[in-house]
N, CA, C and O atoms as a DFTB+ gen file, in Angstrom:
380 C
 N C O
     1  1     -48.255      90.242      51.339
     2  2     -48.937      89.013      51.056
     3  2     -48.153      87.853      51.670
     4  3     -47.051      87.653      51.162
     5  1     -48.522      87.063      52.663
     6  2     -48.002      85.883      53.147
     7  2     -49.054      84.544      52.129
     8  3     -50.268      84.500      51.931
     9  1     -47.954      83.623      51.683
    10  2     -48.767      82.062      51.860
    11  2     -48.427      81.320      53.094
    12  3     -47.420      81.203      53.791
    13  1     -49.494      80.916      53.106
    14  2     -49.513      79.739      54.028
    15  2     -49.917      78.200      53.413
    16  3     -50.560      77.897      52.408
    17  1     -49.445      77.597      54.162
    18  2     -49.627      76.292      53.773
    19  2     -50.950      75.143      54.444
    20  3     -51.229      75.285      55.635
    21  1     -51.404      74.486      53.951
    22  2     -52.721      73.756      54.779
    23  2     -52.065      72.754      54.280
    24  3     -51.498      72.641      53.193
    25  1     -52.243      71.638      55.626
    26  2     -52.612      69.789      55.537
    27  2     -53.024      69.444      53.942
    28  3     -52.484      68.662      53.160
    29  1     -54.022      70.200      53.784
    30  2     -54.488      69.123      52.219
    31  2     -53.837      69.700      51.323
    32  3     -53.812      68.978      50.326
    33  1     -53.054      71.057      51.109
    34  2     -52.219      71.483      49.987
    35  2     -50.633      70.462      50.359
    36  3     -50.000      70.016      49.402
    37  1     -50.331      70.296      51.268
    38  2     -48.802      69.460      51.595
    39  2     -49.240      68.181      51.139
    40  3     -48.529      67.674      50.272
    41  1     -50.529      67.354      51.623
    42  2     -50.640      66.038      51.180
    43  2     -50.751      65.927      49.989
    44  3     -49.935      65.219      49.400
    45  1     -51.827      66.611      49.240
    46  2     -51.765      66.279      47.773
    47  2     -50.458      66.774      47.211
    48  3     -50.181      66.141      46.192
    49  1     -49.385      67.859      47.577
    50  2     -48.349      67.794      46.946
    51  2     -47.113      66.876      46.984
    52  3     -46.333      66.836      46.032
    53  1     -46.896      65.920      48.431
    54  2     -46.781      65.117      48.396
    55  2     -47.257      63.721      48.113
    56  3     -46.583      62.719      48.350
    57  1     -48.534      63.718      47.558
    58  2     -49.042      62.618      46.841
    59  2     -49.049      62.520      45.345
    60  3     -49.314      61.457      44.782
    61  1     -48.759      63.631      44.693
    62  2     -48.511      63.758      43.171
    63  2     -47.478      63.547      43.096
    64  3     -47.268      62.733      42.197
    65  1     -46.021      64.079      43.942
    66  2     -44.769      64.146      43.783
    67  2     -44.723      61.933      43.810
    68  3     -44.719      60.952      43.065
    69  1     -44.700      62.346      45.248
    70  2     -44.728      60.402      45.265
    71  2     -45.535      59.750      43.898
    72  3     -45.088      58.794      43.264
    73  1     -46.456      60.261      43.663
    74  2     -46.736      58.671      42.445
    75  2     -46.260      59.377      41.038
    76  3     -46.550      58.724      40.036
    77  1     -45.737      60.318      40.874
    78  2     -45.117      60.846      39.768
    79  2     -43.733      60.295      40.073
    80  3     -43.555      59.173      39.599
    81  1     -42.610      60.858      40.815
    82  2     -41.162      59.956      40.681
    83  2     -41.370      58.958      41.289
    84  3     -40.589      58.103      40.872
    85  1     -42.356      58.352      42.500
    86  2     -42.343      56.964      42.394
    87  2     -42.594      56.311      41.634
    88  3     -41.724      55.477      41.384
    89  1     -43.799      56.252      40.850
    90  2     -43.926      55.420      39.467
    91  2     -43.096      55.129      38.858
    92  3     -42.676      53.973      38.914
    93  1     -42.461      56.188      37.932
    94  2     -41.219      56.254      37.594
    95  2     -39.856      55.158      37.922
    96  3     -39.261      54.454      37.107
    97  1     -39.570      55.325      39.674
    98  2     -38.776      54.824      40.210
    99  2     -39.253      53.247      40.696
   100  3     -38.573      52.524      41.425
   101  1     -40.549      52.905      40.131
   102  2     -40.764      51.677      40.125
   103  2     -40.380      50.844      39.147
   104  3     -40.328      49.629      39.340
   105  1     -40.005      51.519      37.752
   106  2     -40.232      50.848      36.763
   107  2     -39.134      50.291      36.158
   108  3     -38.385      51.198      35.797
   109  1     -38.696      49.191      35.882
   110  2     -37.458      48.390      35.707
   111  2     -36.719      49.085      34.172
   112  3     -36.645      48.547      33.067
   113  1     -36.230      50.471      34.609
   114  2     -35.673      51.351      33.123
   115  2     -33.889      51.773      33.589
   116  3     -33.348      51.399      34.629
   117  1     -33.456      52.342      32.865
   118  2     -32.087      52.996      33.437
   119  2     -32.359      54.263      34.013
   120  3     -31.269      54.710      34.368
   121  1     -33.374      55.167      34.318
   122  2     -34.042      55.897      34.841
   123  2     -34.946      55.805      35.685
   124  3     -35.786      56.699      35.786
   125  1     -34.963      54.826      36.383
   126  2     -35.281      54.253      37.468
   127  2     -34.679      55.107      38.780
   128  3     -35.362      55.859      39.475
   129  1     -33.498      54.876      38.936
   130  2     -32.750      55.089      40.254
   131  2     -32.411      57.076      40.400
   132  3     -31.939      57.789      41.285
   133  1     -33.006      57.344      38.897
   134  2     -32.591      59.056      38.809
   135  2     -33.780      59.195      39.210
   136  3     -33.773      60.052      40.093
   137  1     -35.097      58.694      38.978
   138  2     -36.246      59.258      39.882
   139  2     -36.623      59.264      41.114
   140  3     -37.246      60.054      41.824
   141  1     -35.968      57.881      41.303
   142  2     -36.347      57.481      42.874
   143  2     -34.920      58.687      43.557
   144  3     -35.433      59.223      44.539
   145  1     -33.652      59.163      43.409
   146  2     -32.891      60.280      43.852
   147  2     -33.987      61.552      44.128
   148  3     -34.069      62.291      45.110
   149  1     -34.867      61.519      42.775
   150  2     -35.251      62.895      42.747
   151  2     -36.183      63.069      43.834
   152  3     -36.152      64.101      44.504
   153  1     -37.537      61.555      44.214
   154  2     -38.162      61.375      45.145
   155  2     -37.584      62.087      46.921
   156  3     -38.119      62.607      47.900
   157  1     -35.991      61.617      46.408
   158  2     -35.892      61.546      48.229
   159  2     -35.319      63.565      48.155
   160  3     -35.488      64.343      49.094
   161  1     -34.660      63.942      46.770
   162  2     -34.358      65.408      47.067
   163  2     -35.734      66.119      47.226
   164  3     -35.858      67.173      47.850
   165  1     -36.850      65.406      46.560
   166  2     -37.694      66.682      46.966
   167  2     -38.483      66.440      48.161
   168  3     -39.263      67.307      48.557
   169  1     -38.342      65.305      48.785
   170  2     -38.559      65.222      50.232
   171  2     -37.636      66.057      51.079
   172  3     -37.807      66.838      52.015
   173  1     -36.982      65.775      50.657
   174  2     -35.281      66.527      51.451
   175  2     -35.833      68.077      51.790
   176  3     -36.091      68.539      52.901
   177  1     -35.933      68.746      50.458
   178  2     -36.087      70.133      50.438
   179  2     -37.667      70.369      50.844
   180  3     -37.706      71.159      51.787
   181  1     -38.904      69.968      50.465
   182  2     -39.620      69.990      51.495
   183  2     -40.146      70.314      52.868
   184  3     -40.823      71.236      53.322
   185  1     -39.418      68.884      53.530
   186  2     -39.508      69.157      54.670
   187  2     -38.041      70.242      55.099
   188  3     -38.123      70.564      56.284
   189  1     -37.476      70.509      54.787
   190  2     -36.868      71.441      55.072
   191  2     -37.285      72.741      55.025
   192  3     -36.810      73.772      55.501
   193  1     -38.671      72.418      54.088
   194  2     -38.926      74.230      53.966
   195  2     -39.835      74.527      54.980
   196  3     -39.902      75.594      55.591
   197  1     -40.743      73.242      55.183
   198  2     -42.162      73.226      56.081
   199  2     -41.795      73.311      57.410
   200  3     -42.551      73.791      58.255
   201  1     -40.368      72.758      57.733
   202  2     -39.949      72.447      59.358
   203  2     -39.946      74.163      59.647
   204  3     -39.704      75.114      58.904
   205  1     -40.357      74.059      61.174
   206  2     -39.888      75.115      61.541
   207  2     -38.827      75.289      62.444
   208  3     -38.530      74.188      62.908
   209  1     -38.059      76.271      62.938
   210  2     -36.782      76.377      63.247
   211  2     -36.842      77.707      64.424
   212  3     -37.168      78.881      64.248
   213  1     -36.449      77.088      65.501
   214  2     -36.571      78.261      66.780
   215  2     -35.385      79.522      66.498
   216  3     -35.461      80.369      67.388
   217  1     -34.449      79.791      65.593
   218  2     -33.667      80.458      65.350
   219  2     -34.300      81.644      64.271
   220  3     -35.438      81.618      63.803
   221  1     -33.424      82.520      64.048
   222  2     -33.650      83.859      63.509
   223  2     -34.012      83.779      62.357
   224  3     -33.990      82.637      61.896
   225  1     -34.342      84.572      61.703
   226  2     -34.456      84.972      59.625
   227  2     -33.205      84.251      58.828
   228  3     -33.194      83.460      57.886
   229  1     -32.431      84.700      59.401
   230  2     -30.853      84.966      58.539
   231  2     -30.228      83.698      58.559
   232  3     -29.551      83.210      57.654
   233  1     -30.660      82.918      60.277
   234  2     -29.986      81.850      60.244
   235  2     -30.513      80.562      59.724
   236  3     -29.780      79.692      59.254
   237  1     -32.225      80.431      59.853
   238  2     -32.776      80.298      59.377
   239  2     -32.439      79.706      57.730
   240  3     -32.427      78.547      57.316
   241  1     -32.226      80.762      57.145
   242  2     -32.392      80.849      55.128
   243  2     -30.819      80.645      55.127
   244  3     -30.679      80.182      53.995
   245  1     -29.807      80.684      55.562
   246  2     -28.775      80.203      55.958
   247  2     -28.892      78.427      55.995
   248  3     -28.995      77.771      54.958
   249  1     -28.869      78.062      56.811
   250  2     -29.324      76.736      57.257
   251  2     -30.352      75.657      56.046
   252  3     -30.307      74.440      55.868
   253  1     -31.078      76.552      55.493
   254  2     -32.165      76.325      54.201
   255  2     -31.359      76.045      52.880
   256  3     -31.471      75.136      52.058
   257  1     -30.538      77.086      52.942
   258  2     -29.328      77.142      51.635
   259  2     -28.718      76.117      51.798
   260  3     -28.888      75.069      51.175
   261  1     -27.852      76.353      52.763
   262  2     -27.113      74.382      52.982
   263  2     -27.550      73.334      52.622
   264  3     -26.921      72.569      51.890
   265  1     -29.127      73.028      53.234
   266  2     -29.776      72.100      53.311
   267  2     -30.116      71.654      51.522
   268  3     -30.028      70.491      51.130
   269  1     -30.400      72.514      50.849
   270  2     -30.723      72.435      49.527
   271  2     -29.775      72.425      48.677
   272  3     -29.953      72.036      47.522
   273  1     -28.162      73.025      49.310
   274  2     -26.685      72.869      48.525
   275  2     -26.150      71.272      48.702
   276  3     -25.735      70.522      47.818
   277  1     -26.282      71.047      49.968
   278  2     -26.267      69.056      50.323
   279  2     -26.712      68.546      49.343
   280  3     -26.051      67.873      48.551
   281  1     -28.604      68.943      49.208
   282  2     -29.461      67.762      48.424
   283  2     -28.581      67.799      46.641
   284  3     -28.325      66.840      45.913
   285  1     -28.362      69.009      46.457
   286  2     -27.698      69.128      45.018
   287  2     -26.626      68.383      44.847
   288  3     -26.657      67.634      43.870
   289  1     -25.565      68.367      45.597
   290  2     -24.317      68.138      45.720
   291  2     -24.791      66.141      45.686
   292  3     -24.397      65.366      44.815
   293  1     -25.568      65.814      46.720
   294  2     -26.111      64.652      46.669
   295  2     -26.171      64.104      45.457
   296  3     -25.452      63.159      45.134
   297  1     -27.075      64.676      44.643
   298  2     -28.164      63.740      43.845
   299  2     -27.192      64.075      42.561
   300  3     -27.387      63.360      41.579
   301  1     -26.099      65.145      42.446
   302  2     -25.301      65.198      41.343
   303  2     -23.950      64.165      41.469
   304  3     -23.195      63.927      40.526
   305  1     -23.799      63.544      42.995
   306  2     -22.739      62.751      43.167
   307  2     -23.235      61.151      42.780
   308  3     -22.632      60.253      42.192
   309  1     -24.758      61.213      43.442
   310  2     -25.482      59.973      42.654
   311  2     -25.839      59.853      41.085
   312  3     -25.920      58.853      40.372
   313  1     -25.977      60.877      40.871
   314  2     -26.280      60.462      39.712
   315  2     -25.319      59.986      38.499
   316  3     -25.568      59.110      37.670
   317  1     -23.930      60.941      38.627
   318  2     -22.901      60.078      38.107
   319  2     -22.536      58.804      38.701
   320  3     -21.809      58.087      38.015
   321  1     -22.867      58.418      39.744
   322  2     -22.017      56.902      40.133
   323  2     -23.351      55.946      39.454
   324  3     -23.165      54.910      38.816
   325  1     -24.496      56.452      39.702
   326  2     -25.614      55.942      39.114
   327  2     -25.130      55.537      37.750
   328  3     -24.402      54.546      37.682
   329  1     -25.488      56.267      36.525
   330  2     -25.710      56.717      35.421
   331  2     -24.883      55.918      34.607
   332  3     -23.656      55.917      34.702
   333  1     -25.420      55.352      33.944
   334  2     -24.624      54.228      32.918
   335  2     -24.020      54.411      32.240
   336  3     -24.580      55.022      31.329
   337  1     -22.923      54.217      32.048
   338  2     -21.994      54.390      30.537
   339  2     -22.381      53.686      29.278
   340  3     -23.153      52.749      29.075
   341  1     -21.799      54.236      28.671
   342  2     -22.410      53.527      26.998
   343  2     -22.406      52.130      26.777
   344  3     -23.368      51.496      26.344
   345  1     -21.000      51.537      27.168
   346  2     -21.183      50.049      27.002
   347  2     -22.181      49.388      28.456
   348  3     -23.126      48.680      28.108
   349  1     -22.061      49.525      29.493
   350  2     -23.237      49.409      30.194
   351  2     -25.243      49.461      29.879
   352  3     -26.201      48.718      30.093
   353  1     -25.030      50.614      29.364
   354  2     -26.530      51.028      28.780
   355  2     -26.681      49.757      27.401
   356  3     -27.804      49.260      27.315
   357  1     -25.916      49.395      26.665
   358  2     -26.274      48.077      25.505
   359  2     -26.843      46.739      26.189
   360  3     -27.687      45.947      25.770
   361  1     -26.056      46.751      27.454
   362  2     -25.680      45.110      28.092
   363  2     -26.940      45.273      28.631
   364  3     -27.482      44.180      28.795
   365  1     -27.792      46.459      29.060
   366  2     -29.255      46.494      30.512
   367  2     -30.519      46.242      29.001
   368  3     -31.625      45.704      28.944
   369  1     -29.619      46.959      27.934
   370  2     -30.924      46.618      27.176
   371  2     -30.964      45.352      26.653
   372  3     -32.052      44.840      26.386
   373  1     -30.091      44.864      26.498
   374  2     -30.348      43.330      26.287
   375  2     -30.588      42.012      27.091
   376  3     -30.088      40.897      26.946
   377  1     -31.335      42.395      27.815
   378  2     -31.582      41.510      29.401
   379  2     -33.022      41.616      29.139
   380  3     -33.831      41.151      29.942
């Protein structure tokens, strides 16, 4: 059994993804900037899965692994520099 992918299954999955963590990442919260991260990792991994690649199987899913060990490594390095500390999180709610 192969899937394949069609134009209108990628757009609408990129159009739910976008107004689901974009919304989100619109909205003036302390969870703001963790959605809009999540926006760009699942673009990240995405198009990483959809691209295609003139190289082999191995090197291929190789190259895929990385690509998706980066986005992790990323969005876990943002999200602590992000992520508010306790006395921080009092001071955003009182604004």
């Amino acid at each position: 059994m192969e899937l394949r992918h069609s134009l209108a299954t990628l757009f609408l999955l990129v159009l739910l993804a976008g107004l689901v963590f974009g919304g989100r990442a619109a909205t003036p919260t302390v969870v703001a900037k963790i959605n809009a991260g999540a926006l760009t990792v699942f673009l990240l991994v995405l198009g990483s899965a959809v691209s295609p690649l003139s190289s082999g199987a191995a090197e291929t899913f190789a190259t895929r692994v990385g690509y998706i060990a980066l986005a992790i490594v990323y969005t876990l390095f943002f999200a602590t520099l992000l992520w508010p500390s306790k006395g921080t999180a009092g001071r955003i709610r009182d604004r």
